[in-house]
C-alpha positions in Angstrom: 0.0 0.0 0.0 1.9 3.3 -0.9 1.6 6.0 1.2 2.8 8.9 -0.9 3.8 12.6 0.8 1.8 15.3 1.2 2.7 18.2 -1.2 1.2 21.9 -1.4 1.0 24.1 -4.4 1.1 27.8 -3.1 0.4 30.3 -5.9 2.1 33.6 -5.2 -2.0 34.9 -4.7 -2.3 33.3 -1.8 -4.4 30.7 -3.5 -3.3 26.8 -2.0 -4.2 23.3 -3.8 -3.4 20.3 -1.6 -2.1 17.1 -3.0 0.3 14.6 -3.1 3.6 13.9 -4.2 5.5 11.2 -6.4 9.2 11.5 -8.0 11.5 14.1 -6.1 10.5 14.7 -2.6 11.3 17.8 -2.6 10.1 21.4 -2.0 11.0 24.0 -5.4 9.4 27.2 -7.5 9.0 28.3 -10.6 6.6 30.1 -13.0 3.4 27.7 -13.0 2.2 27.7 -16.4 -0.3 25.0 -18.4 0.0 22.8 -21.4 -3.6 21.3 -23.1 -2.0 18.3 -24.7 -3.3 14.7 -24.1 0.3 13.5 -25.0 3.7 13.8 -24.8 5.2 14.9 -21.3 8.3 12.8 -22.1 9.2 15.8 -24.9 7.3 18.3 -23.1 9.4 17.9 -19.8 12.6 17.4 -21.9 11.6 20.9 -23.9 14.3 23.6 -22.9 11.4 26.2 -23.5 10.0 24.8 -20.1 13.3 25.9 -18.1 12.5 27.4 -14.1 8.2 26.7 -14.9 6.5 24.5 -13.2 4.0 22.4 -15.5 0.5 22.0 -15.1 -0.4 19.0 -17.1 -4.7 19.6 -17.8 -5.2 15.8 -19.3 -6.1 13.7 -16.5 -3.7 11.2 -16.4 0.1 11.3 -16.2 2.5 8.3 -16.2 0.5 5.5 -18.2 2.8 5.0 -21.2 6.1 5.3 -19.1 9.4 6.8 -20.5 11.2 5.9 -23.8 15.1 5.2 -23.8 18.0 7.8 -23.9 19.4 6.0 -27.3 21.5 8.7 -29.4 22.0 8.5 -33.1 23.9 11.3 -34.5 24.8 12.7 -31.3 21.0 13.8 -30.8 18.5 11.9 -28.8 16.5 9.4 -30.3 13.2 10.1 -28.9 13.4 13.3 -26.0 14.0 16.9 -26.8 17.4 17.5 -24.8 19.6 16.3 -22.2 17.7 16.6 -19.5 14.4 17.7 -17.8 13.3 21.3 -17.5 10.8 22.0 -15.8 11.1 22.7 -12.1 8.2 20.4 -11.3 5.1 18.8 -12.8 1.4 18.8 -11.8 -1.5 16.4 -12.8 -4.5 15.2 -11.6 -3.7 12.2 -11.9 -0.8 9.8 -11.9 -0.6 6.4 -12.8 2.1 4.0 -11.2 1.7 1.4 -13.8 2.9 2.0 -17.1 2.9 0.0 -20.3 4.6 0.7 -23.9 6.8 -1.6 -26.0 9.4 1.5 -25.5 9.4 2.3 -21.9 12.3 1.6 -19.7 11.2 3.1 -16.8 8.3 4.9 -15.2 7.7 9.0 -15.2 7.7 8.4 -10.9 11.6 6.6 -11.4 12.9 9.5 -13.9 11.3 12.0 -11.5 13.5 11.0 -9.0 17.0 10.4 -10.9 17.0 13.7 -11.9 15.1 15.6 -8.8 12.2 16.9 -10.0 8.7 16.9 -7.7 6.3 16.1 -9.2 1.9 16.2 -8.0 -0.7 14.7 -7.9 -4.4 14.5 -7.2 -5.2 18.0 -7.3 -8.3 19.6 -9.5 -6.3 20.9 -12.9 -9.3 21.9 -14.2 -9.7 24.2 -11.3 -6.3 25.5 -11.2 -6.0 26.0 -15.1 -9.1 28.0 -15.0 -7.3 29.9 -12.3 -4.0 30.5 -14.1 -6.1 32.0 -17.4 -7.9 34.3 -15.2 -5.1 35.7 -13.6 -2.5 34.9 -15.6 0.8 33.0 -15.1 2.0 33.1 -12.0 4.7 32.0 -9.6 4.0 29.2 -7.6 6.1 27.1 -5.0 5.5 23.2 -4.2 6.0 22.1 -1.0 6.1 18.6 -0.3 5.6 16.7 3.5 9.6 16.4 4.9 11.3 18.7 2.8 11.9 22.7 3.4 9.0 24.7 4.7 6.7 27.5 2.5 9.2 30.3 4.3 12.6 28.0 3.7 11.8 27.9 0.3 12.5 30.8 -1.7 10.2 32.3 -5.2 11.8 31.9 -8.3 11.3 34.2 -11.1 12.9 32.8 -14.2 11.9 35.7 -16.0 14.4 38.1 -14.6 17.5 35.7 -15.8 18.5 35.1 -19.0 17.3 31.5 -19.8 18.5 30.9 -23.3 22.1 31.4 -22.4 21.6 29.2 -19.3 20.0 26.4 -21.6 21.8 26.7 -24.5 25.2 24.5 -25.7 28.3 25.6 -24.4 30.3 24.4 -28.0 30.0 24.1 -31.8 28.8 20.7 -32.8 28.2 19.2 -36.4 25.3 17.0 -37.3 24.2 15.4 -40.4 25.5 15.5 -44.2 25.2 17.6 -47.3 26.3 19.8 -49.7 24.2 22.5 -48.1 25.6 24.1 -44.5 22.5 25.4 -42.1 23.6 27.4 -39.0 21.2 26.2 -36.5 21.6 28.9 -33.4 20.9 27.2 -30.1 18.3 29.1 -28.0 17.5 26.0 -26.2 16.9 23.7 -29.2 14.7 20.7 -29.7 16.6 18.1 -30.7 13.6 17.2 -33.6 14.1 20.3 -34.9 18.0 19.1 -35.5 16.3 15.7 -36.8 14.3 17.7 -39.5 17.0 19.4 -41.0 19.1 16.4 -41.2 16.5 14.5 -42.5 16.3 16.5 -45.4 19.7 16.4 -46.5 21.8 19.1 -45.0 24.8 19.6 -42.2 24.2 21.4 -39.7 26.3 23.6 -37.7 24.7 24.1 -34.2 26.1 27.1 -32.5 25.7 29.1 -29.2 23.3 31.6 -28.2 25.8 34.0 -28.8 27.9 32.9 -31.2 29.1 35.2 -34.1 28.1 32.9 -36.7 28.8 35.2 -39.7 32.5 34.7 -39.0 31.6 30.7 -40.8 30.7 29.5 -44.1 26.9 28.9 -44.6 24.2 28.9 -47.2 21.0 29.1 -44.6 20.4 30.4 -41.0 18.5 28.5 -38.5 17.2 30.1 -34.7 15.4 27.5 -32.8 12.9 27.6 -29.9 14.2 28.7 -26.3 12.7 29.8 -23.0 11.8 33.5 -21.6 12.3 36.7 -22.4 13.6 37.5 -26.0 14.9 40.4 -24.8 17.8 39.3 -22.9 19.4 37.6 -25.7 20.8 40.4 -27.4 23.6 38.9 -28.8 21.8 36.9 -31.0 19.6 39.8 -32.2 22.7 41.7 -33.1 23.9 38.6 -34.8 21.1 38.0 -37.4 21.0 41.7 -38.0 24.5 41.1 -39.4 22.9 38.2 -41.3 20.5 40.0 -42.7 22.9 41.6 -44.4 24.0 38.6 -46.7 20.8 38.0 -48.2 21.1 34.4 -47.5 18.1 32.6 -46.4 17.1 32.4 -42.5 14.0 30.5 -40.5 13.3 30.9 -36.9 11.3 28.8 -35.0 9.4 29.9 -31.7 12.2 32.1 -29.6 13.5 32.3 -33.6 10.3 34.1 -34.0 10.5 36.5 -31.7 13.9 37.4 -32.0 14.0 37.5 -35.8 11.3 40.3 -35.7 13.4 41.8 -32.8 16.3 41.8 -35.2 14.0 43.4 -38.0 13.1 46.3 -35.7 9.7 45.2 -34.3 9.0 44.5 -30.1 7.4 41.6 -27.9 5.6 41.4 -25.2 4.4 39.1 -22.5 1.1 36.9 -22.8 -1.4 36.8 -20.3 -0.9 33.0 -20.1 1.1 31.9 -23.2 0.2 29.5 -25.7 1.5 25.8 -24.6 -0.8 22.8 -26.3 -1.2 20.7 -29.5 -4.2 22.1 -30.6 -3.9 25.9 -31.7 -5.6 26.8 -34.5 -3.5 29.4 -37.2 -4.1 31.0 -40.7 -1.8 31.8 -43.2 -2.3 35.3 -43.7 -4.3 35.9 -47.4 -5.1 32.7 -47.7 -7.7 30.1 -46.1 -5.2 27.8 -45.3 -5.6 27.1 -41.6 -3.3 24.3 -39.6 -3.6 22.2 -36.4 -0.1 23.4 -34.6 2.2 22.5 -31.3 3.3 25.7 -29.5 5.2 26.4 -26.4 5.6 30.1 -25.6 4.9 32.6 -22.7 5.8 36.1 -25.2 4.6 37.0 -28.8 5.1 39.6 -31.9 3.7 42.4 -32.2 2.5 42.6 -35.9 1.8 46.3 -35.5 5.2 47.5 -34.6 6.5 45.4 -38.5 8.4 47.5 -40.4 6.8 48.4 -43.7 9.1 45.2 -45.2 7.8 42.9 -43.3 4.6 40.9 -42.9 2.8 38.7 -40.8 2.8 35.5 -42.0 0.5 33.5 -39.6 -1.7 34.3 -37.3 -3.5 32.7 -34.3 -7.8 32.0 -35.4 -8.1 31.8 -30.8 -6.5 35.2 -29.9 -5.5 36.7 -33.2 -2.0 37.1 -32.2 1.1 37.1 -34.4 2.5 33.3 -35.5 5.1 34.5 -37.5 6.4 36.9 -39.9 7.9 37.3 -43.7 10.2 39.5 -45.5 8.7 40.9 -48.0 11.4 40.4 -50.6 14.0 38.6 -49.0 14.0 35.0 -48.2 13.5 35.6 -44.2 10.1 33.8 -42.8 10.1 32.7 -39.5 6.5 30.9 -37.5 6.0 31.2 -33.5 4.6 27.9 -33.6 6.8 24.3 -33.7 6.8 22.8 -37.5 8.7 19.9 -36.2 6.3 19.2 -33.5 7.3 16.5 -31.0 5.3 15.5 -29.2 2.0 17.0 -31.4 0.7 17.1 -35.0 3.3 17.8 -38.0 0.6 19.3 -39.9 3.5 22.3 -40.5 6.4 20.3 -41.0 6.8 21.6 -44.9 8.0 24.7 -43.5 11.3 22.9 -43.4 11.1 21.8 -47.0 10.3 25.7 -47.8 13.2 26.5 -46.1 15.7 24.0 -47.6 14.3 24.8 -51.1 15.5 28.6 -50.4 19.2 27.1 -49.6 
């Protein structure tokens, strides 16, 4: 008979949701943010867009299908996003101590633990999601039964430090084959985006955060997904301001969004809740084409503040916020939401195939 922990979720309102804990025993905060998905938390918790949050997961059930293996091929994981897991914690309503899946080597509760991350259950989601979108994201601590107390356990703001250079590679690494060379700029990459371009023919050259790029050979430019503010990572703005210089093509993903429009003289700002599910709705712009799309982010474009060069090439059919922009001559597009999916639909994924035609 298992007699799991008491755990608390304090929301920095004052607003408390009692459950219990499984994985890491232990007390933490973070931004508490929510994800719609019914699948996935093995790529979603693996996600470096997810750094210093804590997860709200609003299907009901967490854990049934287990974890898949940590197999490499190409120096890239096989089937997670990164290296490691992001979040600070998760939350569901539900957990689920047996598992079954011909790939699972081990249970969510058992990976949890090896790398320290809490994890709750059996608290109302539903409740606590309808919370976060009328007030907005919010900091949050968990604190679980035996571990550090609600005042020995400090709030964590991740959006004061600079999360793409805390997530991002620390070295230059090569992946793939091909006459064509793609700078892939690591904001806190998922590894399927890597998968995609590979796939498709090309070598790619994944760099740091802040790494002068333009000093290397290339045909195409690449800026993946990361976590935060786009406006601490300044260096990279800087850096495809230079590209933009070359004419040569250049896709942004996500983060790649944001701070390609950053770099073309446009501003961001902060969503009320972010968009974090498998099941948002966007249109290209002039045309009735609409698509089924993964998305992971807490800030977004503002199409208004475009220059006169540049368009909006998607845009969200919920809220009717930017999901990525165009050049109007130039061979510069970029979308806010994830082509490569992972875990979600890859209704989107030709986007790569538009870029590596451009190459």
């Amino acid at each position: 008979m298992r007699e799991p922990k008491r755990a608390t979720l304090l929301l920095e309102d004052g607003t408390r949701f009692e459950g219990k804990s499984f994985g890491f025993p232990a007390s933490t905060s973070g931004e508490v943010v929510f994800n719609t998905a019914m699948t996935g938390y093995p790529e979603s918790l693996t996600d470096p867009s997810y750094e210093g949050q804590i997860l709200v997961t609003t299907y009901p059930i967490l854990g049934n299908y287990g974890v898949p293996p940590r197999r490499r091929l190409d120096g890239v994981s096989e089937y997670l996003e990164s290296d490691r897991i992001h979040p600070r914690a998760i939350i569901a309503q539900d957990y689920s101590y047996n598992h079954s899946h011909w790939q699972a080597t081990r249970s969510l509760a058992q990976w949890l633990e090896e790398e320290k991350i809490p994890g709750i259950y059996g608290i109302d989601t539903r409740a606590l999601t309808k919370h976060l979108r009328e007030r907005g994201s919010m900091l949050g601590k968990i604190i679980v039964e035996g571990s550090t107390s609600e005042d020995e356990t400090p709030w964590y703001d991740p959006n004061v430090e600079n999360l793409v250079a805390k997530v991002s590679t620390k070295e230059v690494s090569y992946h793939g084959e091909g006459d064509k060379t793609v700078v892939l700029v690591d904001c806190g990459v998922k590894h399927n985006i890597i998968r995609c371009l590979t796939r498709r023919g090309v070598k790619v050259v994944l760099v740091p955060w802040d790494y002068d790029f333009n000093t290397i050979p290339y045909d195409g430019l690449f800026i993946s997904n990361g976590p935060g503010n786009p406006d601490m990572a300044q260096a990279t703005v800087e850096n495809i301001r230079k590209a933009m210089e070359t004419g040569k093509p250049i896709c942004g993903i996500c983060m790649g969004n944001q701070l390609l429009s950053l770099a073309a003289g446009a501003r961001t700002y902060k969503l009320k809740y972010g968009h974090r599910s498998h099941n948002q709705p966007v249109r290209r712009v002039g045309t009735n084409e609409c698509f089924v799309t993964s998305q992971n982010h807490g800030f977004a474009v503002d199409s208004e503040s475009l220059p006169e060069d540049w368009e909006p090439l998607f845009v969200n059919m919920n809220d009717g916020t930017n999901e990525g922009i165009r050049h109007k001559t130039k061979p510069y597009f970029s979308a806010q939401f994830h082509p490569e999916a992972s875990s979600g639909p890859k209704d989107t994924e030709f986007l790569f195939d538009e870029f590596i035609k451009l190459l």
